[in-house]
N, C-alpha and C positions, 0 to 999 in steps of 0.2 A: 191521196192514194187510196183506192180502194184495199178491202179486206182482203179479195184473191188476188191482187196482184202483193200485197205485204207476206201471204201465206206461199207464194210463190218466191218471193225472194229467200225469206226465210228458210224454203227448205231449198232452194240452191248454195246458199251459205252454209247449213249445216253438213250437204254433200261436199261443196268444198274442203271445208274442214277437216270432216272425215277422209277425203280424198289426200288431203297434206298430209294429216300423222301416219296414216298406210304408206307414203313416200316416204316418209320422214324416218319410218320405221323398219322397212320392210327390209332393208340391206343388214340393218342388226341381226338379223333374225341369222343370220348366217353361221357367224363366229360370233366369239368372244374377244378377239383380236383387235386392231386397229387398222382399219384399211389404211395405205399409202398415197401419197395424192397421185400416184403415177399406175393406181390400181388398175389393171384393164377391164374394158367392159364389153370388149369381143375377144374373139379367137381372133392370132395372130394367122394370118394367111400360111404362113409357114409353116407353121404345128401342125393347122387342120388338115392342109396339104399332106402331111407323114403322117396324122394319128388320126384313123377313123372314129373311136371311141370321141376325138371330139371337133366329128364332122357333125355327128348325131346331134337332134334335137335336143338340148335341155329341160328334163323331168326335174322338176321343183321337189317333189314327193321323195324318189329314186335317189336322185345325185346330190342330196342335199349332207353337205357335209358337217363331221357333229361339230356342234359348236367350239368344243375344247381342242381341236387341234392345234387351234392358236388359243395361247392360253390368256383369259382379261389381262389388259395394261401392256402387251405386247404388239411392236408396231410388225405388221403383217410386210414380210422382203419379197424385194423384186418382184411389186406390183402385180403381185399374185390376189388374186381377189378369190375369194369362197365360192363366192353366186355365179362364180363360171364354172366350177367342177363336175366333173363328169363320175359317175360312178363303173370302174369297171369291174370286178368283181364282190360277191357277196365272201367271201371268204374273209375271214381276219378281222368281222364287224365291220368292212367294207373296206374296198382298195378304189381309192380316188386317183384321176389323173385330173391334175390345176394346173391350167396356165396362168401364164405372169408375163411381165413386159418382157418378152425377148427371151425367156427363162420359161420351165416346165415344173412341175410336182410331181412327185409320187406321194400319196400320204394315206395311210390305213386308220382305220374306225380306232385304234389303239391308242392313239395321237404318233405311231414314227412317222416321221419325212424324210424325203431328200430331194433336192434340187438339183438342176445342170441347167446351164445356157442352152437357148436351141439351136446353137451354132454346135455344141457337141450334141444334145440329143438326136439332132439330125444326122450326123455321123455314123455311117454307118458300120463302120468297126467298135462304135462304142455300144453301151446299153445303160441304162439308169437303173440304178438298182439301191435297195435299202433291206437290211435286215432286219427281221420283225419276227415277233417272242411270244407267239400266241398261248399260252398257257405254259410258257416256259420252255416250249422248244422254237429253236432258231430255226427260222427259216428265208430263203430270200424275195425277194416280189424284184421283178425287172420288168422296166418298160421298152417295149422292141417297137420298131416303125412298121407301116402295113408291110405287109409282101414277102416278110421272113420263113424262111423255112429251114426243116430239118435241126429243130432245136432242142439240144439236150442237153443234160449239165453229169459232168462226172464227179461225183460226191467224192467227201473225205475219206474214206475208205475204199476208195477205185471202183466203184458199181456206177453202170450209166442209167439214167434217167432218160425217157422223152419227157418234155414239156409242153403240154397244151398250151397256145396263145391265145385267150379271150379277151377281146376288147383292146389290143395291145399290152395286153398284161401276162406276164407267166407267172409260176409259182413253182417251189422247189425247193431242195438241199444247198446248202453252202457248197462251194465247190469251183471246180471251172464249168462255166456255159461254153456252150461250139453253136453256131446257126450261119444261116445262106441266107446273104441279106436277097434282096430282088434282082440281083444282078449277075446273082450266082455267085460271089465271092463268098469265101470261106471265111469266117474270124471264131476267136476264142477270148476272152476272158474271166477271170477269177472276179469270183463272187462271194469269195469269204471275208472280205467286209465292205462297209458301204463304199457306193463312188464316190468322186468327189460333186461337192454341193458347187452352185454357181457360187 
C-alpha cells in the first residue's frame, strides 16, 4: 500500500470517527432529560397543520431549548423530544412550543410545562395554557391554533385585557380568556390555573 493512499485512508477514518461522536452526541446537547424510545423526530402533520410556529424552519441557535427543562435522570413523556422545539416568544427566558407523539408542550426558559393531547389542542374551545412566575408574579402563557381572533382575558379584578398572539402564543393576567377561533365561534375559558396535562 502506498504512503498516499494509507494517508488517505487514515484521514477518512479520522472524519468517520469524528462524524460518529458529533452523531453520538449531538441529541445530548438538547436536555438533560432522557429521550423516550417513542421520541418524535418530525412534526406530527396535525400540529404543523394548526400551529405555524411549527411549520417554520428549525433554528438550532433560536429554538434551542435550555437544557434543565427536563431535569438529568428524568425520562422525557410523551415522546416529546427537545431537538423539535420551536421557540415562540423571548419573554419569560423564552416560551417554547414541543411536540411529542400525538401530545404538544408549552414550556418557558423557567423550566414550567404543560402538556395536552393534540386531539384537545386541536380543539377548538380549548387552549393550553401554564402558569409561570417570572420574578414572582403570575402570569399565564396559552397556546392558541392559527386563525384566532379577538382574544382577551378578563383578569381577577374585572379589567379586560387584549392579547397579542405571536407565534401562536399569548401572554397575560390569570383570569378568563374569550377568542373567535377561525370559524367565527365564540369560547371562554378560565385560566387561573394550569390545563390539564396529557
Amino acid at each position: 500500500m502506498t504512503r498516499l493512499r494509507k494517508s488517505v485512508l487514515l484521514m477518512a477514518a479520522l472524519i468517520a470517527a469524528a462524524v460518529g461522536v458529533h452523531a453520538a452526541t449531538a441529541g445530548d446537547t438538547e436536555t438533560n432529560g432522557t429521550l423516550s424510545s417513542d421520541a418524535v423526530t418530525t412534526v406530527d402533520p396535525g400540529l404543523s397543520g394548526a400551529f405555524a410556529v411549527l411549520r417554520r424552519p428549525r433554528d438550532a441557535a433560536r429554538d434551542h431549548l435550555p437544557r434543565d427543562t427536563f431535569p438529568a435522570g428524568t425520562q422525557i413523556p410523551f415522546g416529546i423530544n427537545p431537538a423539535m422545539s420551536r421557540k415562540a416568544l423571548d419573554d419569560d427566558n423564552g416560551i417554547f412550543v414541543v411536540p411529542g407523539d400525538k401530545e404538544v408542550c408549552l414550556a418557558t426558559g423557567n423550566g414550567d410545562t404543560a402538556c395536552t393531547t393534540e386531539q384537545t389542542a386541536l380543539d377548538p374551545g380549548h387552549v393550553l395554557a401554564l402558569i409561570s412566575s417570572p420574578g414572582g408574579d403570575s402570569q399565564v402563557v396559552a397556546l392558541f391554533p392559527d386563525g384566532v381572533k379577538n382574544v382577551e382575558v378578563r383578569d381577577n379584578q374585572g379589567q379586560d385585557h387584549a392579547l397579542a398572539v405571536t407565534n401562536n402564543v399569548a401572554v397575560g393576567s390569570e383570569g378568563v380568556v374569550s377568542w373567535t377561533d377561525r370559524s367565527g365561534v365564540d369560547h371562554q375559558q378560565s385560566l387561573d390555573a394550569p390545563s390539564p396535562t396529557g
